[in-house]
DRENPA-3360 file (N, C-alpha, C; in nm, 2 decimals, always signed):
BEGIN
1 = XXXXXXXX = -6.14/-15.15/+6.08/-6.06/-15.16/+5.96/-5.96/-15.28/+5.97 ~ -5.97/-15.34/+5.85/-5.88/-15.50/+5.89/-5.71/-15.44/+5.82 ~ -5.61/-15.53/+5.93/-5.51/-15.47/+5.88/-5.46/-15.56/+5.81 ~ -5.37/-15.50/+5.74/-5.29/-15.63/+5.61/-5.12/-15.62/+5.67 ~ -5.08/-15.73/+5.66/-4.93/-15.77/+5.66/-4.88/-15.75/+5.54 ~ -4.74/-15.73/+5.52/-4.65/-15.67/+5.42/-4.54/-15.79/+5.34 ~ -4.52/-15.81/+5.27/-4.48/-15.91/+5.24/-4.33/-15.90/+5.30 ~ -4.26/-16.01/+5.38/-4.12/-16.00/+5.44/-4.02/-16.06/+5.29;
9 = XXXXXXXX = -3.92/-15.98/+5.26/-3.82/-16.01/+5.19/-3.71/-16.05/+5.26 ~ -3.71/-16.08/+5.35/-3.56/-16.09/+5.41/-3.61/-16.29/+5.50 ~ -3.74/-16.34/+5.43/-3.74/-16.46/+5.45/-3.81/-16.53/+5.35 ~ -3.81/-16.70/+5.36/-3.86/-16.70/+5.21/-4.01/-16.74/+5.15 ~ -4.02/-16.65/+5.06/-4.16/-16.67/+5.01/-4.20/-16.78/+4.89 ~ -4.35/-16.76/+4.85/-4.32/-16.83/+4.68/-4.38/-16.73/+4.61 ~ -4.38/-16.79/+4.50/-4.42/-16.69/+4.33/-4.59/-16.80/+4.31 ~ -4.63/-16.67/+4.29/-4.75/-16.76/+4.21/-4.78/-16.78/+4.09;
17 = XXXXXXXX = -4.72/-16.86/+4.02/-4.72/-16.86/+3.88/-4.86/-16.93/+3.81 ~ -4.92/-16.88/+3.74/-4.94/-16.71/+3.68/-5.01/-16.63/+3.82 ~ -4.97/-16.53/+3.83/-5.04/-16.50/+3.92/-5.20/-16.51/+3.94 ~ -5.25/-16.53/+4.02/-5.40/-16.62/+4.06/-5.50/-16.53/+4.11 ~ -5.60/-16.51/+4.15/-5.73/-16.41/+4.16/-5.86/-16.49/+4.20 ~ -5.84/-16.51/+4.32/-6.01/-16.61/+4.40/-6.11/-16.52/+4.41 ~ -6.26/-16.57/+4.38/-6.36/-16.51/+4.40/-6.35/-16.36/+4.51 ~ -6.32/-16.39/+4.60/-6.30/-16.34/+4.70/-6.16/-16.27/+4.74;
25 = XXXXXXXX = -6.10/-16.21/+4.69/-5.99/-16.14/+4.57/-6.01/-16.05/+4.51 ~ -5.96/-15.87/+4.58/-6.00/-15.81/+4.48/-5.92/-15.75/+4.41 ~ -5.79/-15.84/+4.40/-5.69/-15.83/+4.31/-5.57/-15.93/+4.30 ~ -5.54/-15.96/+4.22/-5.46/-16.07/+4.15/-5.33/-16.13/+4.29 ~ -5.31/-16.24/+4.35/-5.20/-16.26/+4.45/-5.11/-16.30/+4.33 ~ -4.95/-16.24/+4.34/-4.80/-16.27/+4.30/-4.73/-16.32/+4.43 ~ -4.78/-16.32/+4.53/-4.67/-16.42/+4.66/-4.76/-16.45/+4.76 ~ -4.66/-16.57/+4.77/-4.72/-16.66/+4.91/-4.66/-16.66/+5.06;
33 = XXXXXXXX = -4.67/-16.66/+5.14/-4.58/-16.65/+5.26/-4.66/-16.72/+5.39 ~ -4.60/-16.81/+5.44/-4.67/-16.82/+5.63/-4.84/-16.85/+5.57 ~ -4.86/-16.87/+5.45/-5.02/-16.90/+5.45/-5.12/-16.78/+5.35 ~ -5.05/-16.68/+5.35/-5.07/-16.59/+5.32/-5.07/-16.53/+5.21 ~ -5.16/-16.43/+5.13/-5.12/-16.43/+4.96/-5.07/-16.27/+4.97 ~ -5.02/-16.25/+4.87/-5.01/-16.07/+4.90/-5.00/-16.02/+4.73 ~ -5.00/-15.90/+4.69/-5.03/-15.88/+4.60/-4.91/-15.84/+4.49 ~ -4.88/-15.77/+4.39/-4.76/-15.75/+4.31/-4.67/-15.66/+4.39;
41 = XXXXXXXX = -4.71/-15.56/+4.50/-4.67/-15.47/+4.62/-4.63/-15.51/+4.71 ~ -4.61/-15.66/+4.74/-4.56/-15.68/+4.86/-4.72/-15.68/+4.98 ~ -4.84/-15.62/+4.95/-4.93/-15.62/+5.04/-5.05/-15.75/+5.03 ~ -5.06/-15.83/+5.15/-5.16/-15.87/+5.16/-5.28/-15.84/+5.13 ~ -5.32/-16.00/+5.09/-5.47/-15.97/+5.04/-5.56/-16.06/+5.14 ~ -5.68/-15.94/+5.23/-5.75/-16.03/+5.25/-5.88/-16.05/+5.19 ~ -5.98/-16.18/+5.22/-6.08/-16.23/+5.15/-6.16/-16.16/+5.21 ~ -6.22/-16.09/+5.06/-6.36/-16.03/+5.10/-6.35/-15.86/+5.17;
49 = XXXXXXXX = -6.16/-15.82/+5.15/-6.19/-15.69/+5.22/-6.09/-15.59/+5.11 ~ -6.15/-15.51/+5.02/-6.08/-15.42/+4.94/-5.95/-15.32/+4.99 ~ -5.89/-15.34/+4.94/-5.75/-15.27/+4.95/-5.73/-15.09/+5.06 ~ -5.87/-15.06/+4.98/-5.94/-14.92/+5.04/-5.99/-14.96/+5.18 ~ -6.02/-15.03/+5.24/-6.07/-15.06/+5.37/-5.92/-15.11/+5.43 ~ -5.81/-15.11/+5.37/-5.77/-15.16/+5.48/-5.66/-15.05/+5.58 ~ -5.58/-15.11/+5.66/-5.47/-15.07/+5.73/-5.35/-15.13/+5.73 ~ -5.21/-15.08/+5.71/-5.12/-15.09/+5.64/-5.07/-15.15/+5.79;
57 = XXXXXXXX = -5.02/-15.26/+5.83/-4.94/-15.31/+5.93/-4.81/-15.24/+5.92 ~ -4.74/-15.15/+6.08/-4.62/-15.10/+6.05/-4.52/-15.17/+6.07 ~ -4.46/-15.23/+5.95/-4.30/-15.34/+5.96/-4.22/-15.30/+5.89 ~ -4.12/-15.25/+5.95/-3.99/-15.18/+5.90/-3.91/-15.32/+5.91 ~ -3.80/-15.34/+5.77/-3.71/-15.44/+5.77/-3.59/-15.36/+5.73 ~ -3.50/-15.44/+5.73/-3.39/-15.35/+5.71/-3.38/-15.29/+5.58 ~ -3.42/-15.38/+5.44/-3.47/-15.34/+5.34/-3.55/-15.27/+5.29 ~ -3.64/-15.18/+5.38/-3.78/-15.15/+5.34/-3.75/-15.05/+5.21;
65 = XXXXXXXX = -3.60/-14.96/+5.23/-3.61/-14.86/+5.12/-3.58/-14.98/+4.98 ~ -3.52/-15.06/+4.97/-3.51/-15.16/+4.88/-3.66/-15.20/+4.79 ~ -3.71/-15.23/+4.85/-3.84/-15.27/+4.85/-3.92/-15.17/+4.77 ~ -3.95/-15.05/+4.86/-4.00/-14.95/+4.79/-3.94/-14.87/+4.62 ~ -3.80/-14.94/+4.61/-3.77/-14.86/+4.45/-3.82/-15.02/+4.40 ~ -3.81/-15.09/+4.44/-3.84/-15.28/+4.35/-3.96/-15.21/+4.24 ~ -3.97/-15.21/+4.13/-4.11/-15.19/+4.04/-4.13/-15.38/+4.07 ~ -4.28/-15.36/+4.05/-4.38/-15.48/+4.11/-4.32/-15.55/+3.97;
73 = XXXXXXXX = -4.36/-15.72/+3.97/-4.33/-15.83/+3.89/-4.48/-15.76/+3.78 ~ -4.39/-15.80/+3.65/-4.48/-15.80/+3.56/-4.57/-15.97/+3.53 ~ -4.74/-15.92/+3.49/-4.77/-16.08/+3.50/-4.74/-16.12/+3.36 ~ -4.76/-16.28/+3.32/-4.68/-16.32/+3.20/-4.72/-16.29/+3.01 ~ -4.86/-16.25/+3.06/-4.95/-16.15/+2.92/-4.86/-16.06/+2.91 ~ -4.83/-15.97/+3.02/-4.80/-15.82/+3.00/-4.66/-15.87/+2.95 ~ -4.54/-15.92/+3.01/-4.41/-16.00/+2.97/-4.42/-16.01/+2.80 ~ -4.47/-16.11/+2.77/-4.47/-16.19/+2.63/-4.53/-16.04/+2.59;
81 = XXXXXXXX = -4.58/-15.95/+2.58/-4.69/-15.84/+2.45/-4.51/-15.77/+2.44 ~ -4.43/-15.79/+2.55/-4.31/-15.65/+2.51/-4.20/-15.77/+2.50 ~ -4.20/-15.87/+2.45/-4.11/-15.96/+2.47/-3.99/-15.95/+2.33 ~ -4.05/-15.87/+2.25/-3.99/-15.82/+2.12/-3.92/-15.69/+2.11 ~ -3.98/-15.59/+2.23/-3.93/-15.49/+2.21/-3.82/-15.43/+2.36 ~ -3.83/-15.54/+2.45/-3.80/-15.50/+2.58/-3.63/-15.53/+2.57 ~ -3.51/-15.50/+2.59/-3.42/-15.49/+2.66/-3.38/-15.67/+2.68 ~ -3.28/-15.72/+2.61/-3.27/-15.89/+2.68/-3.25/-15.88/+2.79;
89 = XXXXXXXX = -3.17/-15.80/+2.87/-3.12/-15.84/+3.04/-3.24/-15.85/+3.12 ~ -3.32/-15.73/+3.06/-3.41/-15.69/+3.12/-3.53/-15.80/+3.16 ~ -3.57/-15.80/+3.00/-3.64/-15.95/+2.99/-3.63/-16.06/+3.07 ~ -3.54/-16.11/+3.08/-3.48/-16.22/+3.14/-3.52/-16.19/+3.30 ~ -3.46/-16.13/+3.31/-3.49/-16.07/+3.48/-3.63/-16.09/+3.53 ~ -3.76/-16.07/+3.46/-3.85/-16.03/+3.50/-3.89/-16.15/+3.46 ~ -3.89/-16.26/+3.34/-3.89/-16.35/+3.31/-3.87/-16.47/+3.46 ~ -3.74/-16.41/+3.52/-3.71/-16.49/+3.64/-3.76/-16.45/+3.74;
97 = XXXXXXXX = -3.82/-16.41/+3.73/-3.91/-16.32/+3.85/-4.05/-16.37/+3.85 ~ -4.13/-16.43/+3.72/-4.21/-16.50/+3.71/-4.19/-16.65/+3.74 ~ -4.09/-16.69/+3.63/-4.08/-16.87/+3.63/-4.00/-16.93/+3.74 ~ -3.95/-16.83/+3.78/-3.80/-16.91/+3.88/-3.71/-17.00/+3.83 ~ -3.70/-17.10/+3.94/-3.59/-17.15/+3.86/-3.60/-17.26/+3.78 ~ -3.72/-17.24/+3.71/-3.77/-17.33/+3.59/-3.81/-17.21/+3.48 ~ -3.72/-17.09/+3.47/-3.69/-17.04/+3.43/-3.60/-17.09/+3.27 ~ -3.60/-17.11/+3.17/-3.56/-17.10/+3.04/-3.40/-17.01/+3.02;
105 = XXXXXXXX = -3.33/-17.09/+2.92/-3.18/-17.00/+2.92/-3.20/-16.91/+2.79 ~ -3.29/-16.94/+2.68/-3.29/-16.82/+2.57/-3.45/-16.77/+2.53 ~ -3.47/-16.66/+2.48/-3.56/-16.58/+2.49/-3.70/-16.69/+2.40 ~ -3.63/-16.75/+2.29/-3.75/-16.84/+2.26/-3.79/-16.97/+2.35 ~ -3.75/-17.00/+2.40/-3.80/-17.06/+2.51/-3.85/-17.05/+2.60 ~ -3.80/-16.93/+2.68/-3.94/-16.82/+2.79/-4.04/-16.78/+2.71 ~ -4.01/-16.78/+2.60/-4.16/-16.74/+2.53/-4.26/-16.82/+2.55 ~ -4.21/-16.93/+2.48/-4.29/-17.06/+2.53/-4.32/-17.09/+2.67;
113 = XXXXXXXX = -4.25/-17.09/+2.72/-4.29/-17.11/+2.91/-4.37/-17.01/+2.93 ~ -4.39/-16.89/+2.95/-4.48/-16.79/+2.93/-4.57/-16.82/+2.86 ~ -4.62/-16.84/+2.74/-4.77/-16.88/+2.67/-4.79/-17.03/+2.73 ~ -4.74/-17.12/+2.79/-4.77/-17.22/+2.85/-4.90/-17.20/+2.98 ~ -4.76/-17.16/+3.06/-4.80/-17.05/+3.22/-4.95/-16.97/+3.16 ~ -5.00/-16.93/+3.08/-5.09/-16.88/+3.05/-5.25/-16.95/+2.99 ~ -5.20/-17.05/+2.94/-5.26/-17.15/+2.90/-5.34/-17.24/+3.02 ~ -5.24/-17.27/+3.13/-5.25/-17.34/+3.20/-5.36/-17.27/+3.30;
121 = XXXXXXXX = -5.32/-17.14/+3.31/-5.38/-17.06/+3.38/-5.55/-17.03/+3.35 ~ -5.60/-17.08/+3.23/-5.71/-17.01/+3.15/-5.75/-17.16/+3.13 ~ -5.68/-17.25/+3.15/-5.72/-17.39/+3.15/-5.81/-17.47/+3.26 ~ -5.69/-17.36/+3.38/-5.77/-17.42/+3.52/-5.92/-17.31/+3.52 ~ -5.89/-17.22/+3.50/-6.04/-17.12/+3.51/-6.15/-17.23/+3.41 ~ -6.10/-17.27/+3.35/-6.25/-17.31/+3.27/-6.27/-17.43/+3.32 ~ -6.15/-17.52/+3.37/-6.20/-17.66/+3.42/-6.34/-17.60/+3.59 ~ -6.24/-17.48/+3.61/-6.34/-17.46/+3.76/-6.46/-17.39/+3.74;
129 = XXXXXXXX = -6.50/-17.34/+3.62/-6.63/-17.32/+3.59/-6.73/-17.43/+3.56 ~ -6.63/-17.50/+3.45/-6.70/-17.63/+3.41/-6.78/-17.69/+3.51 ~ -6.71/-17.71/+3.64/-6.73/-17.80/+3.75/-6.85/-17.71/+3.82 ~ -6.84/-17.57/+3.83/-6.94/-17.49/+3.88/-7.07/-17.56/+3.82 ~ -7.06/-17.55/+3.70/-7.20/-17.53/+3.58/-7.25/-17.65/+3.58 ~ -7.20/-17.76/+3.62/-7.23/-17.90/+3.66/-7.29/-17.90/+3.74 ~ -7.28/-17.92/+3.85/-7.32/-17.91/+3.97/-7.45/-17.88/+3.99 ~ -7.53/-17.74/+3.92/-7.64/-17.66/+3.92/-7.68/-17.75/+3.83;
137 = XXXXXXXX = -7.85/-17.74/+3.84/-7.98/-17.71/+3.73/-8.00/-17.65/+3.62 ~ -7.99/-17.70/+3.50/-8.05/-17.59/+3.40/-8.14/-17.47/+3.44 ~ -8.13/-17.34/+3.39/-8.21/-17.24/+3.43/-8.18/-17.16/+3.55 ~ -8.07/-17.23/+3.65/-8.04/-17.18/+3.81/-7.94/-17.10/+3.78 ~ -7.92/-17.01/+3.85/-7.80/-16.88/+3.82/-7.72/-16.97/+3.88 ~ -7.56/-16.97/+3.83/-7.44/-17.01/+3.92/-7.38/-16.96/+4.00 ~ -7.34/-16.99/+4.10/-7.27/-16.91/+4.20/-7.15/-16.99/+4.20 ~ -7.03/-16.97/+4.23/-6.92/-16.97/+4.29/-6.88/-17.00/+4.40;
145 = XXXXXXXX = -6.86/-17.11/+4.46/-6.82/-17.09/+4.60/-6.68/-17.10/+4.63 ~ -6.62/-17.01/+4.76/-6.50/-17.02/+4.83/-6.51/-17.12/+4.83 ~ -6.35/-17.17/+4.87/-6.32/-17.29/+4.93/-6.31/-17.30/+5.07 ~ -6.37/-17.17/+5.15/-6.39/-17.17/+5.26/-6.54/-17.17/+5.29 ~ -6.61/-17.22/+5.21/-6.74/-17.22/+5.23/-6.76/-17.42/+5.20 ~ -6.63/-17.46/+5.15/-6.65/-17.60/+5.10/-6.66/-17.72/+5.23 ~ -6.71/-17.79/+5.26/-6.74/-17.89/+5.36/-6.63/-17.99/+5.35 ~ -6.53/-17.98/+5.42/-6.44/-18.10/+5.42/-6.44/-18.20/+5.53;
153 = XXXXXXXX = -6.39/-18.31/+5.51/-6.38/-18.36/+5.71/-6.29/-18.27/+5.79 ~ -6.33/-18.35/+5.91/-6.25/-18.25/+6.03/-6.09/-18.27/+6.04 ~ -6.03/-18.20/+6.00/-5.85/-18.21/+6.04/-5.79/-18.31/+6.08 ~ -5.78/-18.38/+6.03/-5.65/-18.50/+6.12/-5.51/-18.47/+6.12 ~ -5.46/-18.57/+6.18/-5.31/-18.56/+6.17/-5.21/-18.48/+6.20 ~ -5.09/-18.45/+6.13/-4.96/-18.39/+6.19/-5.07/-18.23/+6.28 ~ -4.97/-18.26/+6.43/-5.00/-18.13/+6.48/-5.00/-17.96/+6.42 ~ -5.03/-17.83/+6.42/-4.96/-17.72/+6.38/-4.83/-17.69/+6.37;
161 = XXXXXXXX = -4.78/-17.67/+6.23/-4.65/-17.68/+6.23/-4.55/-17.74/+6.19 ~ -4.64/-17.90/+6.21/-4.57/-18.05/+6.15/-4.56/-18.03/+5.97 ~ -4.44/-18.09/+5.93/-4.42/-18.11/+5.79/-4.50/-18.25/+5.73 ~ -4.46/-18.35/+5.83/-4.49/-18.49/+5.79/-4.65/-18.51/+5.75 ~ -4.62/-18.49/+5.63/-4.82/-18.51/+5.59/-4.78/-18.61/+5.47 ~ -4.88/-18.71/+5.48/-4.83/-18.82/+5.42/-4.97/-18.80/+5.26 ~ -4.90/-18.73/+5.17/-4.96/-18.67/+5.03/-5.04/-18.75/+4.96 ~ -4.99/-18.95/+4.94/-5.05/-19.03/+4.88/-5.18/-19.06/+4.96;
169 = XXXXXXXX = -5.17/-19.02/+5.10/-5.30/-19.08/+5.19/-5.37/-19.01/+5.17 ~ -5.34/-18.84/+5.15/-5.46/-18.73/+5.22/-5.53/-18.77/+5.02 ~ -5.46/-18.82/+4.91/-5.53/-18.78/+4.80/-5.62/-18.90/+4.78 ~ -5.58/-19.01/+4.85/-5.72/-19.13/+4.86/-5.80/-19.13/+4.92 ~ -5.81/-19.00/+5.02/-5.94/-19.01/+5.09/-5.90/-19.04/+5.25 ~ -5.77/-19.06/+5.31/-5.76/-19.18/+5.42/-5.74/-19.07/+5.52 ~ -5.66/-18.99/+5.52/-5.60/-18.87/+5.58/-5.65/-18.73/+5.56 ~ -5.67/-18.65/+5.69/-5.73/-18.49/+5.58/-5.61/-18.37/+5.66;
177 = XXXXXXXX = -5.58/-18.32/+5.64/-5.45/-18.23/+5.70/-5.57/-18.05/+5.67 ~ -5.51/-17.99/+5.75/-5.52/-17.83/+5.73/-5.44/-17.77/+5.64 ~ -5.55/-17.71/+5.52/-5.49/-17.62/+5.39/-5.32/-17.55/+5.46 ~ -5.29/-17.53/+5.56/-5.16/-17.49/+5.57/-5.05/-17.61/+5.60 ~ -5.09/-17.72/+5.64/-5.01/-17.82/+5.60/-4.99/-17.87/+5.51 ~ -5.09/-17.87/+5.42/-5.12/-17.95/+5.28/-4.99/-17.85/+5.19 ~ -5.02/-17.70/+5.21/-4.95/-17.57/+5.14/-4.75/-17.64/+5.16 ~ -4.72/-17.59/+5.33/-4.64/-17.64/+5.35/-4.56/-17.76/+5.25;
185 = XXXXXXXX = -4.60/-17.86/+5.31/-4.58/-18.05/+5.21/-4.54/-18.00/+5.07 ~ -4.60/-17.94/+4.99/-4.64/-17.93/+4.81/-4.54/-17.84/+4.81 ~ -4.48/-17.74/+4.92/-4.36/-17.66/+4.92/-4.25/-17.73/+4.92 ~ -4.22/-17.83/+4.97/-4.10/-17.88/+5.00/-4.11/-17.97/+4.97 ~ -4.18/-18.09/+4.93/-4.17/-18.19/+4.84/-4.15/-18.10/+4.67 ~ -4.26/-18.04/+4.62/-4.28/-18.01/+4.50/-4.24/-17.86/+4.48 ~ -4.16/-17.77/+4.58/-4.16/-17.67/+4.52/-4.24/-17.58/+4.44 ~ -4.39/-17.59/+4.50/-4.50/-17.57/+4.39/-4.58/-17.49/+4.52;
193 = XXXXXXXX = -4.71/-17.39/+4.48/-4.77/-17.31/+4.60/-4.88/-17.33/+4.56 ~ -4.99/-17.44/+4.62/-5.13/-17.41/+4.60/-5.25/-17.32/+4.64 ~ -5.32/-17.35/+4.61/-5.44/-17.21/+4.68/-5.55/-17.28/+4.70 ~ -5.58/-17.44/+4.67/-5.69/-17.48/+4.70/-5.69/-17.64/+4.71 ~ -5.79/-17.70/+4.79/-5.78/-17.82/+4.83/-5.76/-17.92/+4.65 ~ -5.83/-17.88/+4.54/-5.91/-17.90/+4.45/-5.77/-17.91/+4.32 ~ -5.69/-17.83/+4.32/-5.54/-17.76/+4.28/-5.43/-17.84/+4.32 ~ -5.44/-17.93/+4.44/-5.39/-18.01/+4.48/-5.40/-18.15/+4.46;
201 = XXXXXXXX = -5.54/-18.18/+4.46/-5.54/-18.35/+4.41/-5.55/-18.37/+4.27 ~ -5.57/-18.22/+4.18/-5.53/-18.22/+4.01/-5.39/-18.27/+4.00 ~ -5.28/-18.17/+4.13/-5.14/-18.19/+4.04/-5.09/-18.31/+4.14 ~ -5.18/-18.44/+4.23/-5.14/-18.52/+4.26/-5.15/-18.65/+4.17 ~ -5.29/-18.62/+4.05/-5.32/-18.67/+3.97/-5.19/-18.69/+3.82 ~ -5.16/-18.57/+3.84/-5.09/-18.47/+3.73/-4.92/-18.58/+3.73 ~ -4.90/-18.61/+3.84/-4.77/-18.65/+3.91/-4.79/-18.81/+3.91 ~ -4.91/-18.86/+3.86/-4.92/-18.99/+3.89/-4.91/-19.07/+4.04;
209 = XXXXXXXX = -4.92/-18.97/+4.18/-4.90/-19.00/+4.30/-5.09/-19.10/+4.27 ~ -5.17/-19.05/+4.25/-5.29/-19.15/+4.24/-5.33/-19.14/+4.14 ~ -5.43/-19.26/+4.04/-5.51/-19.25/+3.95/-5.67/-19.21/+3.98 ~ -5.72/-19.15/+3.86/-5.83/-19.06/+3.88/-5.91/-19.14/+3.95 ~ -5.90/-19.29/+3.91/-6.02/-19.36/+4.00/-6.00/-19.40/+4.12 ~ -5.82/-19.35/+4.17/-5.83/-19.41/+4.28/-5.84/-19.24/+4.41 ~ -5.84/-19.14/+4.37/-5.86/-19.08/+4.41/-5.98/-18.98/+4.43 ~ -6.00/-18.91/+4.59/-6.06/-18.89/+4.64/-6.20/-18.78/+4.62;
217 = XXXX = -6.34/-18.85/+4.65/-6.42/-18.79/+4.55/-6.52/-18.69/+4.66 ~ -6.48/-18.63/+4.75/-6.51/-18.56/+4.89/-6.48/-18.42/+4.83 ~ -6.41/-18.41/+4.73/-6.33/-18.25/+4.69/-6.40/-18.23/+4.53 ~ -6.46/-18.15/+4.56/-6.56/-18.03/+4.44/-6.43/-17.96/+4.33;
% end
């Protein structure tokens, strides 16, 4: 039985805005930590192993009773359907608990950041199908692949641990770093939490760090 890690509150995590759901995912990740996704509970998710198979790592923090009254983040569908009838403080709160601190100061405005966040979300699913359905033959079933099943080159550069990953190189092709460096970098440069090599040279595209032609064509 594989055991899952607990999400630590007493260090710092990220938000996954909108919350995100990989093939291999058998339920939506709301946090990021150490590399790691975990679910609206505070529990890790691992790939490919259902919630029911697992075993609960014992980690007591000093917060743990904290934690346990916390009701889990609402995702930003469920937010926006009560956004008319919910409580302002209330709103707001969970509001900031989704967007952070790109968070909105009045209610019509999170609205809009919310149907954005959702857009964006249902935008990337269709671009990553799109690319699936490409790829195949008319008439061939599609499959989906992990990004752990994706062929990249072999790891260069900064050792485990190292921050210094140089973002303009790894998106031309020149440099290739380990998805936890790459994670790392996009945390502290951009404040932003990726989940996939692919997610990453979009929002380096996105940022104008390269143009589409000048970046790198190794990533599905």
């Amino acid at each position: 039985m594989s055991e899952a890690h607990k999400l630590d509150h007493s260090r710092p995590f990220g938000t996954v805005t909108p919350p995100w759901q990989d093939d291999d995912f058998d339920r939506p990740a709301f946090f990021e930590q150490d590399g790691r996704f975990f679910d609206q509970f505070g529990i890790e998710i691992i790939r490919g192993v259902p919630l029911s198979k697992m075993k609960l790592e014992k980690q007591e923090t000093k917060d743990d009773h904290t934690q346990k009254a916390e009701k889990p983040p609402m995702s930003p569908a469920q937010l926006l359907r009560q956004a008319d009838t919910m409580p302002w403080s209330r709103f707001k709160k969970e509001a900031k608990r989704i967007l952070g601190d790109a968070c909105p100061a009045s209610k019509a405005e999170i609205k809009i950041a919310l149907e954005q966040a959702i857009a964006a979300y249902r935008q990337r699913q269709q671009v990553r199908m799109a690319r699936v359905g490409q790829s195949e033959e008319p008439g061939t079933p599609v499959v989906a692949q992990s990004p752990r099943n994706t062929s990249v080159p072999a790891p260069t550069g900064p050792a485990k641990g190292s921050t210094r990953v140089d973002l303009e190189a790894w998106a031309r092709g020149k440099k290739d770093y380990l998805i936890g460096d790459l994670r790392k970098a996009f945390k502290l440069k951009y404040n932003k939490v990726i989940t996939e090599r692919r997610d990453a040279l979009d929002f380096l595209i996105e940022q104008r760090v390269v143009t589409p032609q000048e970046a790198r064509k190794d990533i599905e």
